[in-house]
N, C-alpha and C positions, 0 to 999 in steps of 0.2 A: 852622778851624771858624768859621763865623758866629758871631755872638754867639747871636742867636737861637735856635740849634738846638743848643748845644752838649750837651745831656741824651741826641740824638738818636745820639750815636757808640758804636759796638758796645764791651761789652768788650774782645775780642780789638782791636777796632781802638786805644781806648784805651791797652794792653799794648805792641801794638806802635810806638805813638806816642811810650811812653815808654822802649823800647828801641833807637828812632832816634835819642835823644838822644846815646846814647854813639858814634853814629854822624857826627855833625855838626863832630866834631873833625878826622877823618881826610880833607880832601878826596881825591879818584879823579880828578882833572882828566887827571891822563896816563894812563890805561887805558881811560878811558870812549871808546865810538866816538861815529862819528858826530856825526848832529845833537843828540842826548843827551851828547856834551863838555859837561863841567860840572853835569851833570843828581847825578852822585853815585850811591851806594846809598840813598838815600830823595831823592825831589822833594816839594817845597814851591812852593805857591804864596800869592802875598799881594795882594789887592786891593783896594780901596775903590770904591765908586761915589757921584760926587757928586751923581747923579741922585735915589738913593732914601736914602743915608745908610749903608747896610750896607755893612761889611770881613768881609773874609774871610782868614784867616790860618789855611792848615791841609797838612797832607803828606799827599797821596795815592797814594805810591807808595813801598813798601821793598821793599828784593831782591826786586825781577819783579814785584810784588805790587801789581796796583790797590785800593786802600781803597775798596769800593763805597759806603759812609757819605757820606764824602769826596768821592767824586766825583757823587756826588746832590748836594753844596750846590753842589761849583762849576757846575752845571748850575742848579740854580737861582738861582744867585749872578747868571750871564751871562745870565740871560732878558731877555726885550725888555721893558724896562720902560713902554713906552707900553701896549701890551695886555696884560700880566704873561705873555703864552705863555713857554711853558720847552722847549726843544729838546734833547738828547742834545748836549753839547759833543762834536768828534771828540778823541779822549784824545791825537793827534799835535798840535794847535792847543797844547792844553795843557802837553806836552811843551816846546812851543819855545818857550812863552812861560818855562814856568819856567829853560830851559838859558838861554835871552838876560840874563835876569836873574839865575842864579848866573855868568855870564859878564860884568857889570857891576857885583859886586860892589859891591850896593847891598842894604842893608836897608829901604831906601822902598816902600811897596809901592805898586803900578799901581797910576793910577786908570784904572779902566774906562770907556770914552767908548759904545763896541758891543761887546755880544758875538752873541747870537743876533737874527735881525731876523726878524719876521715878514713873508710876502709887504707885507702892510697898508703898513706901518712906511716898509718897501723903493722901496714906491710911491710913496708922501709924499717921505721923502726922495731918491729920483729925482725928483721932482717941482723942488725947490726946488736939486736942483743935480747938473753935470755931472761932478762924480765919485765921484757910487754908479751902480756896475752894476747892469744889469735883472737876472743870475742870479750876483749876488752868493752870496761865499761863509759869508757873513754866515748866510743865508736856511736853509743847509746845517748850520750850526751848526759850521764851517772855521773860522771869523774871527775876529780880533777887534782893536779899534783902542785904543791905551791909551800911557799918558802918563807921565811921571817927571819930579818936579820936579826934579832933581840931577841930569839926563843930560839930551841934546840928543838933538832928533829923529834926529842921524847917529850918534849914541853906539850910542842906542838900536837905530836901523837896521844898523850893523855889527854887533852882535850878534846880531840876528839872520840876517842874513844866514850869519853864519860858522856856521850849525846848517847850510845848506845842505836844507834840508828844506822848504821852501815857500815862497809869497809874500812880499815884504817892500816895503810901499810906506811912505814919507817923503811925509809933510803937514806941510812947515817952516809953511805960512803959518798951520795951526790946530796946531801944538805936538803931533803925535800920530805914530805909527806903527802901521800895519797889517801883523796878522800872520796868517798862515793857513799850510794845510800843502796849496795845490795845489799847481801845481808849479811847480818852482822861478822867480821871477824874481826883479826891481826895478823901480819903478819911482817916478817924483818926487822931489824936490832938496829 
């Protein structure tokens, strides 16, 4: 939950926030498929942005179950904070950011460098440099570029990657990696 908004969570979401608890002992790491390996019966995600100040620390998903509360802040969590637009995050973005990170077995949480980018934003920054794309997945609300003090950009990048679920680009020279759920590649050292 944001700090901010935390009055904002449903009962039932509250209930079952606090019956995930008993769930965070048992990992699922060998049953789980896919690019959800590691994801568990409840996903968590945990963020900060150095840009505006707000963390985000909150589970948005138990058995099957998206937490629509939950998944409104991380949508506004990841808005573009140069014109504050707020975009629909794709819930598979979000997915592989949380399986990377229960697959790195880190309690740090992101910090957020991009998540949704307005065309505006997209412009500017294509402007000042040759690698942001014109139809970035940023723009789509696919993306997002984010950091960990206690993992390296390849740490970070092989866990993602091993989701198998979408993009995974390495930015060694700015300390970040980009993550999205087109389809599958790599790319940068």
């Amino acid at each position: 939950m944001t700090e901010s908004s935390s009055l904002s969570m449903t009962r039932r979401g509250l209930l079952r926030a606090f019956a995930a608890t008993t769930l965070v002992a048992a990992p699922t790491f060998s049953n789980a498929a896919g690019f959800l390996r590691g994801s568990g019966d409840i996903r968590r995600i945990r963020m900060y942005s150095g840009r505006t100040g707000e963390r985000l620390d909150t589970i948005y998903w138990i058995e099957g179950d998206y937490i629509k509360d939950a998944v409104k802040e991380i949508h506004k969590f990841m808005r573009d904070w140069r014109t504050d637009g707020v975009k629909e995050i794709d819930l598979r973005t979000i997915d592989i950011m949380a399986a990377s990170h229960n697959m790195m077995d880190v309690s740090e949480p992101y910090m957020l460098l991009s998540g949704y980018r307005s065309p505006q934003t997209n412009a500017m920054l294509r402007s000042r440099s040759r690698g942001v794309a014109k139809n970035s997945l940023h723009m789509k609300g696919q993306a997002a570029d984010l950091r960990l003090a206690s993992r390296s950009v390849s740490q970070m990048a092989r866990a993602a990657s091993a989701c198998r679920a979408g993009g995974v680009g390495r930015y060694s020279g700015s300390n970040f990696v980009h993550m999205d759920c087109g389809p599958v590649r790599t790319w940068g050292r």
